[in-house]
C-alpha positions in Angstrom: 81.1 -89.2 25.9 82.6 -91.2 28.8 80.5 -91.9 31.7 81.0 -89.6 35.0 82.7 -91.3 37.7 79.4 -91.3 40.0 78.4 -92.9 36.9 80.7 -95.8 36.8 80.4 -96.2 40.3 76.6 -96.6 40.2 77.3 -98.8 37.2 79.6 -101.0 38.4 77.4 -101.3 41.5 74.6 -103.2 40.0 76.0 -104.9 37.9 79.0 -106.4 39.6 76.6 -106.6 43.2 76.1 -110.1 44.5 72.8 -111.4 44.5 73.0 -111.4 48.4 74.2 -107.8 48.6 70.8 -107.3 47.8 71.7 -104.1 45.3 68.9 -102.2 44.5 68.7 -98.7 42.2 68.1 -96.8 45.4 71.3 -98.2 47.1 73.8 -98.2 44.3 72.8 -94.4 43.8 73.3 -93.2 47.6 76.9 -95.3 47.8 77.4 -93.8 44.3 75.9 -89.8 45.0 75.9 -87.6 47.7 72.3 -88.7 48.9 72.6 -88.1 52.6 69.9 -84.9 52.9 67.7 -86.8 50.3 64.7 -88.5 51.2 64.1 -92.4 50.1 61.6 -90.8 47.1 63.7 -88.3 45.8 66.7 -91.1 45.8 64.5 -93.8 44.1 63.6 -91.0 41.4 66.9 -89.4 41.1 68.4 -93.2 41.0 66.1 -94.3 38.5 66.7 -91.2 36.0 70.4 -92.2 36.1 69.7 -96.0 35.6 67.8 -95.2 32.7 70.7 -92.8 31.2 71.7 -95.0 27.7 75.0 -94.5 28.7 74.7 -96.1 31.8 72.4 -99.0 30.6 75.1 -99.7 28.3 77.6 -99.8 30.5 75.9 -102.0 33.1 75.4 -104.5 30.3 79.1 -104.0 28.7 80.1 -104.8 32.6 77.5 -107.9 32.8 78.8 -108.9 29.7 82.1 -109.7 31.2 81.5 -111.6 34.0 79.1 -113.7 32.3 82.5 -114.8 29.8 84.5 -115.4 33.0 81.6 -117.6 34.5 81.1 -119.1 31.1 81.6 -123.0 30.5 81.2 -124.8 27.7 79.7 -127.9 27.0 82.8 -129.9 25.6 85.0 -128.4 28.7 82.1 -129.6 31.4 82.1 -133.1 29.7 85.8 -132.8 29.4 86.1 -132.6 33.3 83.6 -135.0 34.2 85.5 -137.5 32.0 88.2 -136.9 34.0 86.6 -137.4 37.3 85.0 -140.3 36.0 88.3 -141.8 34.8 89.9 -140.8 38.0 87.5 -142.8 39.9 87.7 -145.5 37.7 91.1 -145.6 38.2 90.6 -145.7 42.1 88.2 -148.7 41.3 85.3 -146.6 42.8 83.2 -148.0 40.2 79.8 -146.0 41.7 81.4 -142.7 41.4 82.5 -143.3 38.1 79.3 -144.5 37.0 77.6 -141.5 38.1 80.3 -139.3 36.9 79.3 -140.9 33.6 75.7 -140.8 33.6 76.0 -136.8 34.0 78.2 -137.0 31.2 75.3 -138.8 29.2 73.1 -135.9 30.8 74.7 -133.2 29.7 75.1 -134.5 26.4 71.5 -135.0 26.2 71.3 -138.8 26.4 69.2 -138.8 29.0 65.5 -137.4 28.6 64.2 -136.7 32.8 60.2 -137.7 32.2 57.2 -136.8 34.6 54.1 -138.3 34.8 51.3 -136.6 36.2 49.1 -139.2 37.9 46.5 -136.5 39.9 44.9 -133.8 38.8 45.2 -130.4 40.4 43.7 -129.2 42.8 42.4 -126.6 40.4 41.4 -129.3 37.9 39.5 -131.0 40.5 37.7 -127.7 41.8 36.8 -127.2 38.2 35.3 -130.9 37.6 33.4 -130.5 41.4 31.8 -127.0 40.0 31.0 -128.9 36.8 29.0 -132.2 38.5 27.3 -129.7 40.8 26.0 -128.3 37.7 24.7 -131.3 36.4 23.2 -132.4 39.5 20.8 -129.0 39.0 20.2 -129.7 35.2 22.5 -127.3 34.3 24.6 -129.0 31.2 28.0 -128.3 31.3 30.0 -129.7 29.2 34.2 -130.7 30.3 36.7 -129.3 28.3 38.9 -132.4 27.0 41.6 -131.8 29.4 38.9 -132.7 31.9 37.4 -135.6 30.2 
């Protein structure tokens, strides 16, 4: 059974929505429904019945599904175009360009491995050893977990 056009309105409403529109249940049901007498809680209940409707759900994700193919890039086209940038530059003996243009290439292709060294401890760490010497101090044996030691 096909959805109701209210339906497919309210459907296409969240899923299609912008993050900055800001689309919530509540809002894509009164632009969807006739919610103008309806107070916010018998919108946010009413909205969330129909969002819950397997019909709907489906068809929010059927519509999801389809913009996420449009948006969709592979990795051999990204390296593809950063080839060409990097060739393009190269070209234009803008040697820095290309090189950069090269070593997202070797990042996207997973060449390059971005490490971080933690040289402090958190603040929570450091809370944890302070409690743990105050202990001591009073006799109290406490011994650090490894992480600590």
């Amino acid at each position: 059974m096909a959805l109701t056009p209210k339906q497919e309105a309210f459907a296409q409403l969240i899923a299609l929505s912008k993050p900055e529109d800001n689309m919530t249940q509540a809002e894509a049901y009164r632009r969807s429904y006739n919610a103008s007498n309806m107070t916010d809680k018998t919108i946010w209940e009413r909205a969330s019945v129909v969002a819950a409707d397997s019909k709907v759900k489906a068809r929010i994700e059927e519509l999801r599904d389809k913009v996420a193919e449009k948006a969709a890039i592979t990795l051999a086209e990204h390296l593809a175009e950063l080839k060409s940038l990097r060739d393009a530059a190269r070209d234009d003996l803008k040697f820095g360009p290309a090189i950069q243009a090269e070593i997202a290439r070797g990042k996207a292709g997973g060449l390059y491995i971005d490490r971080l060294e933690v040289t402090k401890k958190t603040d929570e760490l450091e809370e944890l050893e302070a409690a743990r010497e105050f202990l001591a101090s009073r006799g109290i044996d406490v011994k650090a977990p490894a992480t600590l030691q």
